[in-house]
KEMARNU-111701 format. One record per residue (C-alpha): x, y, z; residue in three letters. Coordinates in Angstrom, 2 decimals. Layout:
<rs>
R xx yy zz aa
R X Y Z ALA
...
</rs>
This chain:
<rs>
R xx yy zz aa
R -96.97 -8.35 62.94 UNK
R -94.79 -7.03 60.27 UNK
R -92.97 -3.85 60.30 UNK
R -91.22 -1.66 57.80 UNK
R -88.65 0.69 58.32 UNK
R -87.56 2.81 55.41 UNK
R -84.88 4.67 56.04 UNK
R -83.33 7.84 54.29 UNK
R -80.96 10.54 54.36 UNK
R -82.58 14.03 54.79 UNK
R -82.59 16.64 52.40 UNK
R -79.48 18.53 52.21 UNK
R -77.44 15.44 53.40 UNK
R -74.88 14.51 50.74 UNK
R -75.40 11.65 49.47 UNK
R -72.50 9.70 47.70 UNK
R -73.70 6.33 47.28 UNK
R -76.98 7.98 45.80 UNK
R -74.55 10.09 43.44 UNK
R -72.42 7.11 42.07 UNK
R -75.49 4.81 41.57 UNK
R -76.63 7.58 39.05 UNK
R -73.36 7.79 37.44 UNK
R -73.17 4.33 36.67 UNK
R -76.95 4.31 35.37 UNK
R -75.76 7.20 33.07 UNK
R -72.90 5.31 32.05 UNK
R -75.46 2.49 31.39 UNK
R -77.02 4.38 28.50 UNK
R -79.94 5.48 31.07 UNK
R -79.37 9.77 30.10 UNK
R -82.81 10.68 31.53 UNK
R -82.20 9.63 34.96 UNK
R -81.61 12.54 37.17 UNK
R -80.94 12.97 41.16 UNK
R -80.42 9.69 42.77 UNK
R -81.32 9.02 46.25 UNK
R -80.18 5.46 48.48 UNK
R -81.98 3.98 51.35 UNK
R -82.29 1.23 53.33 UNK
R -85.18 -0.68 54.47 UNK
R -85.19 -2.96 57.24 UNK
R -88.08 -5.36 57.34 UNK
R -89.18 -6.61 60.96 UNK
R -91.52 -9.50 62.16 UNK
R -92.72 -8.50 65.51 UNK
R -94.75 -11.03 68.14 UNK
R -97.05 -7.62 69.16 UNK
R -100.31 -7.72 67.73 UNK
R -101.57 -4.70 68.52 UNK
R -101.14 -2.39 65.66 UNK
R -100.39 0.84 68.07 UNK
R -98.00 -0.84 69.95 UNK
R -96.14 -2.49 67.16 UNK
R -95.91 1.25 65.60 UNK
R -94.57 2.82 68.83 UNK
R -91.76 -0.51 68.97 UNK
R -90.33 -0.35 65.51 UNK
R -90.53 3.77 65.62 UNK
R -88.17 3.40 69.00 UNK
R -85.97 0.93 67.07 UNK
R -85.41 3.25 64.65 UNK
R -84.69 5.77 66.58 UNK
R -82.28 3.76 68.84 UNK
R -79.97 2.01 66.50 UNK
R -81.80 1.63 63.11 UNK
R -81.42 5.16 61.99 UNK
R -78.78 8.21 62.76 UNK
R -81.73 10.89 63.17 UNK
R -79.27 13.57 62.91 UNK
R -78.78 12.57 58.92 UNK
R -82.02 10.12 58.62 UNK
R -85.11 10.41 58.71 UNK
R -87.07 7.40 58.94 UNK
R -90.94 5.99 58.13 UNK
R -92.61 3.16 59.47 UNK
R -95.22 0.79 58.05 UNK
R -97.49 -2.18 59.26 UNK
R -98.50 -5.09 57.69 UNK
</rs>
């Protein structure tokens, strides 16, 4: 089973890489863009094929190492 975890800073969490990726767009010629947030998403195949179970794995592996919870919050979806 496939997993996604989608990973992003919480509101109220500076975000400088998220700042600077707007700036450039702006200095692209893109004026209407406005906040910019950045991410991650880490994409995992999983050998459980129960749907429950592969939820509750990739939500502990995101809370283990795949996120910082204190500045991330995190979402997980099956496929």
């Amino acid at each position: 089973m496939k997993a996604t975890v989608t990973v992003t800073l919480k509101p109220g969490v500076l975000d400088p890489q998220g700042r600077a990726i707007g700036q450039a767009l702006k200095g692209l010629g893109f004026a209407g863009v406005g906040e910019v947030r950045a991410g991650k998403i880490i994409e995992l195949e999983l050998a459980e094929t129960d749907p429950a179970a592969a939820r509750s794995q990739a939500e502990e592996m995101a809370k283990k190492l795949l996120a910082n919870t204190v500045i991330e919050s995190f979402r997980v979806e099956l496929a």
